[in-house]
N, C-alpha and C positions, 0 to 999 in steps of 0.2 A: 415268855417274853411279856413286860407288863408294858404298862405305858410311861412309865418312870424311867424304863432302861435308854439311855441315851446313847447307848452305842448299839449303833447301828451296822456296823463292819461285821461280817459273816464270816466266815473260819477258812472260807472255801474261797475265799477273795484274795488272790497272790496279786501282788505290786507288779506294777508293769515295769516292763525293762527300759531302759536308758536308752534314750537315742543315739547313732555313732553321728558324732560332728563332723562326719564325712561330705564335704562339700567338692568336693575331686570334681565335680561335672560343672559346679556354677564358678567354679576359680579359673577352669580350663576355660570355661566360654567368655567370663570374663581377660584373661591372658589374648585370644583372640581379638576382641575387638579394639582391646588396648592399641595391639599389632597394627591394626587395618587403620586406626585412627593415626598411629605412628606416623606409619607410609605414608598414607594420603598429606599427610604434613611435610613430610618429606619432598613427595612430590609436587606440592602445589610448589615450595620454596627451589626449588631445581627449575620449576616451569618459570618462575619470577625472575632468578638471577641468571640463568641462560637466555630466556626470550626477550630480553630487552634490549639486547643487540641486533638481531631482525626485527625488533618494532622499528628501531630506528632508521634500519633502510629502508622499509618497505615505506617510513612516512616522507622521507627524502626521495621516495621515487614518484610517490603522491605528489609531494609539490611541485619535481618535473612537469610530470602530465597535466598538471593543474595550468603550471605556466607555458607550456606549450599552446595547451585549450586556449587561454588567455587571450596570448599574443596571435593567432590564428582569427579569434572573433575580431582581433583590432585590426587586421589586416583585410578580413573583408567588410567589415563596417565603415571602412574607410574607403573600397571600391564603391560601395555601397552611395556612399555620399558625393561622390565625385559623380558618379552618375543622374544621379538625381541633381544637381547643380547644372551637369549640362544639360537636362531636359527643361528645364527652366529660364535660360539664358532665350534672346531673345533671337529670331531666326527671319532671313529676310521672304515677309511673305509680301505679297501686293494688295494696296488698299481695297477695299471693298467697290464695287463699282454698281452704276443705280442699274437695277434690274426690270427691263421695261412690265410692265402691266397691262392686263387685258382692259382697257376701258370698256369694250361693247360685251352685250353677256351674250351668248350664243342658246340656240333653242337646243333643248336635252329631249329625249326619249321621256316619255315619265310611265309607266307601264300600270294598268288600268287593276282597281281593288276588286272587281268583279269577275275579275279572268278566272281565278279561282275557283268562283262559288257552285259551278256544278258538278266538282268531282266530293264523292259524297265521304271519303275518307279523310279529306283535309275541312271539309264543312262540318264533320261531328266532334274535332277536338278542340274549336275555335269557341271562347263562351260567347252567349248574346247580349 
């Protein structure tokens, strides 16, 4: 072999074989999820055109309770007010009358700073 020779393929070299365009496993898996995406479309549209007839009731049953709530709050905010009206109104009391007062002061007890000072447990927490 020189360095001129340009072919480089060896005798011992056989051609590889052809691949089979066997895709049997990613057609099936694809076929699957085709399926699962079907359904689910299926289903979401079954769930759309069947459930809109108990949405309906159930919001018609909402606006009951809503209007019962309602008319319930009006009815006692209305006790509510009538009460407070008549705690307000005006009630027969009697004028006020002059209340005598002591003119002369009277002598008190006055009780002595020193009574204290020889118990030795209230003398040492008092500062000087």
């Amino acid at each position: 072999m020189s360095f001129d020779d340009s072919n480089f393929d060896t005798p011992d070299d056989a051609p590889l074989p052809e691949e089979s365009n066997n895709n049997r496993t990613f057609l099936i898996a694809v076929a699957i999820l085709t399926g699962i995406i079907l359904i689910s479309g299926a289903c979401l549209v079954g769930v759309y055109i069947f459930g809109t007839q108990s949405r309906a009731a159930s919001q018609a049953q909402a606006e009951i309770a809503t209007q019962t709530a309602e008319a319930a709050n009006a009815i006692i905010n209305n006790a509510l007010t009538a009460t407070f009206e008549a705690s307000i109104l005006p009630t027969a009391t009697l004028p006020p009358t002059a209340t005598p007062v002591v003119s002369v002061a009277t002598a008190t007890e006055t009780p002595d700073p020193n009574a204290t000072a020889g118990v030795g447990a209230l003398d040492a927490g008092t500062p000087a």
